[in-house]
C-alpha positions in Angstrom: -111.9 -183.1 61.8 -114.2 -180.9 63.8 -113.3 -181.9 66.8 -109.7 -181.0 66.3 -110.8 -177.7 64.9 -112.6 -177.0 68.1 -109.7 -177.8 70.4 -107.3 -176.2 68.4 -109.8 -172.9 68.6 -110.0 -173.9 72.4 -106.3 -173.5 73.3 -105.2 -170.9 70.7 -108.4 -168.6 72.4 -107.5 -169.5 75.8 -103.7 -168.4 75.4 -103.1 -165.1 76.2 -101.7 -162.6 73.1 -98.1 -163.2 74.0 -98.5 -166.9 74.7 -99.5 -166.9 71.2 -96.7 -164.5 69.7 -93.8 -166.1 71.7 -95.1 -169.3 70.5 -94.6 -168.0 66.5 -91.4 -166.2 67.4 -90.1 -170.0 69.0 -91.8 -171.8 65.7 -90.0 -169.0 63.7 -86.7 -169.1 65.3 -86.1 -172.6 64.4 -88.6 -173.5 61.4 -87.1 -170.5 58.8 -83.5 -172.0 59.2 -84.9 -175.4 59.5 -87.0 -174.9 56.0 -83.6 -172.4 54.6 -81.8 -176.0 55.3 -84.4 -178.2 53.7 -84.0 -176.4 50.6 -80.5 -176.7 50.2 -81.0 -180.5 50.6 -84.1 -180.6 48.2 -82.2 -178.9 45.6 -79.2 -181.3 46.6 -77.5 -178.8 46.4 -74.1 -179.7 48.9 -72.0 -176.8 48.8 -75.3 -174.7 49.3 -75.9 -176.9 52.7 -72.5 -176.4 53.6 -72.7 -172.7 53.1 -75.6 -172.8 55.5 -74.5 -174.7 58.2 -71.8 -172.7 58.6 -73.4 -169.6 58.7 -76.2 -170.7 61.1 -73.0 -172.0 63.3 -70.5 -168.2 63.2 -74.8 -166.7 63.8 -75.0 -168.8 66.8 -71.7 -168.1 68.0 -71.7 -164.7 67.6 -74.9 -163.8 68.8 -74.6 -165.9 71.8 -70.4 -164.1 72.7 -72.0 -161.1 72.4 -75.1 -161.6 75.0 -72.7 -162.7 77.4 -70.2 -160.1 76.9 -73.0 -157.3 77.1 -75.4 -158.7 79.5 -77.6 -156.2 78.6 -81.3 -155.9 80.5 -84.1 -156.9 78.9 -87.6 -154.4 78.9 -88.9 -157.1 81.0 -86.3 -157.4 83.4 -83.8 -160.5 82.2 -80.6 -160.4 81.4 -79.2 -161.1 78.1 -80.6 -158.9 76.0 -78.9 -157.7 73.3 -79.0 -159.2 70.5 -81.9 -161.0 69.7 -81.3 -164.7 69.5 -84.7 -165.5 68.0 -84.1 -162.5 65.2 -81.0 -163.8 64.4 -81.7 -167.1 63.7 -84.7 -166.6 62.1 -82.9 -163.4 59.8 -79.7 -166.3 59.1 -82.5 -168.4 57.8 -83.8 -165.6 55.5 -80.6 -164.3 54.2 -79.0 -167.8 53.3 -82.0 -168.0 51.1 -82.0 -164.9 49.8 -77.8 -165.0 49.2 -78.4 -168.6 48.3 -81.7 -168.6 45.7 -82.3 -165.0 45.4 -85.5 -162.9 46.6 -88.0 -165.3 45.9 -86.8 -167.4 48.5 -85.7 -164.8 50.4 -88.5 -162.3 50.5 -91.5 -164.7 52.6 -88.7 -165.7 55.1 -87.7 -162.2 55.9 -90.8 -161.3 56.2 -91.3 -164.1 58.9 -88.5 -163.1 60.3 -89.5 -159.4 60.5 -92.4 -160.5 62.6 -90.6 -162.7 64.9 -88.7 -160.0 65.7 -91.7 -157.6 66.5 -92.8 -160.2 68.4 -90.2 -160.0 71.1 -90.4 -156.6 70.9 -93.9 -156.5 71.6 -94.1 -158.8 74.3 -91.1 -156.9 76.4 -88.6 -159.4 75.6 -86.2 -157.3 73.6 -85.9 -154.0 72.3 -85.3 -152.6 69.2 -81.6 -152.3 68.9 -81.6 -156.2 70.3 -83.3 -157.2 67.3 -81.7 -154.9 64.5 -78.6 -155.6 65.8 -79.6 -159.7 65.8 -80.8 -159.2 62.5 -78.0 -157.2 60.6 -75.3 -159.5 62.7 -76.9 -162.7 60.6 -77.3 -161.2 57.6 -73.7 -159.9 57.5 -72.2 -163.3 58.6 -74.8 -165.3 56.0 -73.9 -162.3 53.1 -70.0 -163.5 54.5 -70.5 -166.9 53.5 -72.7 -167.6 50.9 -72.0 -167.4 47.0 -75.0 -167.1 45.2 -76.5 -170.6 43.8 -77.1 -170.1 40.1 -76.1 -166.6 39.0 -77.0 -165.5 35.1 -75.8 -162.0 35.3 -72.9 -161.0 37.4 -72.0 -157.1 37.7 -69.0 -155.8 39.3 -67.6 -152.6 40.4 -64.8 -151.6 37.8 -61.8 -148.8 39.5 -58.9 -147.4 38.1 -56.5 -144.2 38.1 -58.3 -143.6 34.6 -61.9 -144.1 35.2 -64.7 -145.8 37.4 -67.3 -148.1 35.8 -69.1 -151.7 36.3 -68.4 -154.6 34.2 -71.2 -157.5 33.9 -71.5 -160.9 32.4 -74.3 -162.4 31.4 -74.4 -166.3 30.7 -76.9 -168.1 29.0 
């Protein structure tokens, strides 16, 4: 045990900052949707998996059409900037769960997938608009897609000529 503790303190020190950054935004890229996923099969819950497979696949689509329509240049030279793959697959990770199973689940991924983001920010991979624009194009496809797992109170926007009000349901 100590000897892998000491070579895992080896590498990680020898690795630069943004060795070890782009290494967590690569982990967080594919392990948030990859754990988002797991969840829905844990839960055996079908439709759920369905729900986010086909968001992950529209995320994947969209962000990729638009890099190669934009071709924007990256801070550090590159081309295909805008948006941010890595964001937007970590953030369609995070916002299946949150859609799916509500803010528990969705909080700690969003969070991962807030630092992913800053991440390719900070090591001149992206800018900012690359990954708010990665992040809000996942989370409106996912939003899109997803109905909400188990839902005990429902509210809903209520308009007519007469009035404007909200209508809910709770079950229980």
């Amino acid at each position: 045990m100590q000897t892998w503790l000491a070579c895992t303190l080896t590498i990680i020190t020898a690795q630069t900052h943004a060795d070890i950054s782009d290494t967590a935004a690569d982990i967080g890229s594919i392990g948030i949707p990859l754990t988002a996923g797991l969840i829905a099969l844990a839960k055996d819950d079908n439709e759920g998996f369905i729900m986010f497979l086909e968001g992950a696949a529209y995320t994947i689509v969209a962000t990729h059409s638009l890099k190669f329509a934009i071709n924007a240049e990256r801070p550090n030279g590159g081309d295909y900037s805008f948006p941010s793959g890595h964001t937007s697959s970590a953030t369609q990770g995070a916002a299946y769960l949150q859609f799916r199973y509500g803010w528990q689940y969705g909080l700690p991924a969003y969070i991962g997938a807030g630092l992913v983001g800053l991440s390719r920010v900070q090591n001149n991979h992206h800018y900012w608009r690359d990954v708010i624009a990665g992040a809000a194009l996942a989370t409106a496809i996912q939003y899109w897609v997803t109905d909400p797992y188990e839902s005990n109170l429902v509210i809903t926007p209520s308009i007519s000529e007469a009035d404007i009000g909200i209508n809910g349901r709770w079950t229980f």
